[in-house]
C-alpha positions, 0 to 999 in steps of 0.5 A: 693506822698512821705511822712516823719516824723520829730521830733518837732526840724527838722520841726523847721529847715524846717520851718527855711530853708523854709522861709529863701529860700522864702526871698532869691526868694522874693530878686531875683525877686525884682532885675530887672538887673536879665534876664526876663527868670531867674526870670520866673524860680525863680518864679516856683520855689517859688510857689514849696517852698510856697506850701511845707511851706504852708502845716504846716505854721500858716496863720499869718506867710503864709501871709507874704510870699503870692506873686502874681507872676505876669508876669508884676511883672517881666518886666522892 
């Protein structure tokens, strides 16, 4: 467990980076010429970038980025 304190400007800035990264991933595993492996991994990743966002995220805003990340999501 690691902890930090930000000022009201750098959770701002996370909060941007977070959800700028979450709609790079939701793009990436939408693209189907991506090999079944990358997007898996691209799929781990999102879940790790979801959880830090949603640790501070209003429920409005989490409810656009929630993602059901099944397998069959990824298949041809």
């Amino acid at each position: 467990m690691l902890g930090m304190l930000f000022n009201e400007k750098e959770c701002k800035e996370l909060d941007y980076v977070l959800r700028k990264e979450l709609d790079e991933m939701l793009l990436d595993l939408s693209d189907q010429r991506l090999d079944q492996n990358i997007r898996h991994a691209i799929a781990n990743r999102y879940k790790t970038v979801f959880r830090m966002y949603a640790r501070f995220a209003p429920q409005k805003e989490l409810s656009k980025y929630a993602w059901g990340g099944k397998s069959s999501q990824f298949k041809h």
